[in-house]
N, C-alpha and C positions, 0 to 999 in steps of 0.2 A: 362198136364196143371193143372190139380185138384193139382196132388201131388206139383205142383212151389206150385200153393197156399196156403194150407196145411203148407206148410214151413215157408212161410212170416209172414202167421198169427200164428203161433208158437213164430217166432223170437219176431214179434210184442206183442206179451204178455212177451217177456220175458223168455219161455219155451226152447228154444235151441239158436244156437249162430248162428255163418256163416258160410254159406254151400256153396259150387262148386258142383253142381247136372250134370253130362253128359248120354246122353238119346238117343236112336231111335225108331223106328217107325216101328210097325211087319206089318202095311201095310200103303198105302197110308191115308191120312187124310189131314183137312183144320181148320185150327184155324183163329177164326175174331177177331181185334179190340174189346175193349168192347163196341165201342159206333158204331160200323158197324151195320148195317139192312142187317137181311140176306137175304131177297128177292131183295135187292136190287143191293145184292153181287157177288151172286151164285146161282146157279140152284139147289135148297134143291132137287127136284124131281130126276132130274140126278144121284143126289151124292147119293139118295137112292138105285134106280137103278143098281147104279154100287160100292153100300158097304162101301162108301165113307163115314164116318163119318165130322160131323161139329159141332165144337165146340166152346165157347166164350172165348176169355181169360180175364183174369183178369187185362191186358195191355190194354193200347191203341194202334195207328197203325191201319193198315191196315190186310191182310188176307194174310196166309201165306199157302200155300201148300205143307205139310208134307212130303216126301215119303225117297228121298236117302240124309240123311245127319245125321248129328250130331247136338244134338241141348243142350244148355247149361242151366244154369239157374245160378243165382248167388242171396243169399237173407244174408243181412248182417243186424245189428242193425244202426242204424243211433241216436248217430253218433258212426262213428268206423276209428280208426287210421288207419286203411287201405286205408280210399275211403276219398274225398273230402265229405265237407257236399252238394252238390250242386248235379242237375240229372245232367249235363253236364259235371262236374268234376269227376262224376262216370262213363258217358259212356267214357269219354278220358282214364281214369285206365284201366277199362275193355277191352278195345280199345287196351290201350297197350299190355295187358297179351295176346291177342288172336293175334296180331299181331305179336309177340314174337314167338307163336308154329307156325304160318303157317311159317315162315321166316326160325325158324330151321327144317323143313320140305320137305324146297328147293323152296318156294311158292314167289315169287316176288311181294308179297302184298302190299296194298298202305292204309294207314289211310286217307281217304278223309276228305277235310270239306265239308259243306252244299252244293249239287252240286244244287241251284239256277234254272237253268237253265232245270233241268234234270226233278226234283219237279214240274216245270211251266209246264215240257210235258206232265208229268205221273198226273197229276191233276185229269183229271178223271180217271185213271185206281184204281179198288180197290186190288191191290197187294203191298203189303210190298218192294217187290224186285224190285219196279218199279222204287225207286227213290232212292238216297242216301243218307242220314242225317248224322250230323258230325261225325268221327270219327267209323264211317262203311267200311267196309273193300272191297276194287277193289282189280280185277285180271285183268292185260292187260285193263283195264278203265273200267271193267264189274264189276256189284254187287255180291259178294259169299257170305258175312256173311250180316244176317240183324237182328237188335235187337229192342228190347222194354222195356221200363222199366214203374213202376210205384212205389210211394214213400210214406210213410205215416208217421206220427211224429214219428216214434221208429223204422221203416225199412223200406228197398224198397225192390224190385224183378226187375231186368233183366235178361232176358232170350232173347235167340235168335237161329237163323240158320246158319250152317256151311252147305253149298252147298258141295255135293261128287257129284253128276251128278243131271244133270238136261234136261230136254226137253220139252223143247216150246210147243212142239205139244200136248202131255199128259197134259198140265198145260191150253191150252188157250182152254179147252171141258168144261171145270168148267168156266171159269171168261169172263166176257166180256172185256176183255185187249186188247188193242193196238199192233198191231204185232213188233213194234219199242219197246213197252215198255220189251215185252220179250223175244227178242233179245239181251235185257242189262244186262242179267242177266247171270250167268256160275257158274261150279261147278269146285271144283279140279282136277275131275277127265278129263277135257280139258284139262289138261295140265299136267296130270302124271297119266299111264295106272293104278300103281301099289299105288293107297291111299286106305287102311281101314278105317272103323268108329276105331275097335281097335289101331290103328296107330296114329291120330288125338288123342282119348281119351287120352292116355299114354304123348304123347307131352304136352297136355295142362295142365295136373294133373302137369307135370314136370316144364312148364314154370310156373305157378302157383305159384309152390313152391320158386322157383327160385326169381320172382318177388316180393313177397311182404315175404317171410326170415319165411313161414312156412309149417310144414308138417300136409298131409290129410291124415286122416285115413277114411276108412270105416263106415259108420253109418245105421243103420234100420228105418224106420221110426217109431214112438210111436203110444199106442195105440190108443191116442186123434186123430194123425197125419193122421191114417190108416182109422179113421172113418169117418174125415172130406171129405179124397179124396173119399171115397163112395158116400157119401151124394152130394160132388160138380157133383159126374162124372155124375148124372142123372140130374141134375138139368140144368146142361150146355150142357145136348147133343141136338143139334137145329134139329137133322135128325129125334126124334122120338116126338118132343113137337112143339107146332108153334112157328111162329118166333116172337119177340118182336118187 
């Protein structure tokens, strides 16, 4: 989450361009909403307990819980001939591209709109995956990918989650959620023994390329880059500071 940031505020001065960042997680973790209360969220004490790190993102949204997936980031200048100038015209793009690799994957994915009704249930639950906003990706009518963006005069940042396996039970020890609400949720890996994060990675680098007519190469972070995510990763860890 430090290093999304790091990048945005890069692009945002002007220092680097647009970036496709893909990422995992060497252990479980929980990322909040910027405008989430963590006492109000999650059990800080628990997640100490059991290593759990918790962190703030620099998105809005709700709280995501890290463990088996793929998770993306995308930070571009605004404006840029890729993306609409608009945050709904860029989750629809983005929407598309991710839509694209799970589909050539063998994945029968669905670009939902606003599911209304789903929203009204998952009200109070503080989970991301609780509910589905436009242009969020269903499996069998269940939520797998879930994103966040946020946007400033000269860039934004979307980042989000590609579900590989999930379990209700490992997820509802942290949150106070609704047993309906994550029930509605699924990973790829329900519906194919044989999905890698490697396997995902490679697809979406490739539909990527595919969709908007360019090639990624490999990049390092800079040294500005490398000190900022230092400075963000203490600053935003909620497990060893109190909660705001």
């Amino acid at each position: 989450m430090a290093v999304d940031e790091a990048l945005v505020d890069s692009c945002r001065r002007g220092a680097s361009g647009p970036t496709l960042r893909l990422y995992g997680w060497d252990r479980p973790a929980i990322s909040l909403g910027y405008f989430q209360r963590p006492d109000q969220v999650v059990d800080l004490d628990l997640c100490r307990d059991a290593g759990v790190p918790v962190v703030r993102r620099t998105t809005g949204g709700r709280a995501v819980y890290h463990r088996h997936e793929v998770t993306y980031s995308v930070v571009a200048p605004v404006p840029h001939p890729c993306f609409p100038p608009t945050i709904r015209g860029t989750y629809e793009t983005i929407g598309v591209a991710l839509e694209a690799a799970l589909v050539r994957l063998g994945f029968r994915v669905a670009r939902r709109d606003r599911d209304a009704e789903r929203v009204r249930q998952a009200s109070g639950s503080p989970l991301c995956f609780a509910a589905t906003s436009r242009n969020e990706l269903t499996l069998d009518g269940k939520k797998v990918v879930g994103s966040a963006q946020r946007r400033w005069p000269t860039a934004f940042l979307q980042h989000g989650s590609i579900l590989l396996r999930y379990d209700p039970r490992e997820v509802s020890q942290f949150f106070p959620a609704e047993p309906d609400a994550l029930e509605s949720i699924t990973g790829l890996g329900a519906h194919r023994e044989s999905v890698t994060p490697v396997e995902v990675c490679q697809t979406l680098v490739a539909s990527w390329e595919r969709l908007f007519g360019v090639a990624l190469r490999p990049a390092a972070l800079t040294a500005d880059e490398a000190a900022a995510v230092a400075e963000t990763s203490h600053a935003r860890d909620l497990t060893v500071t109190q909660p705001v």
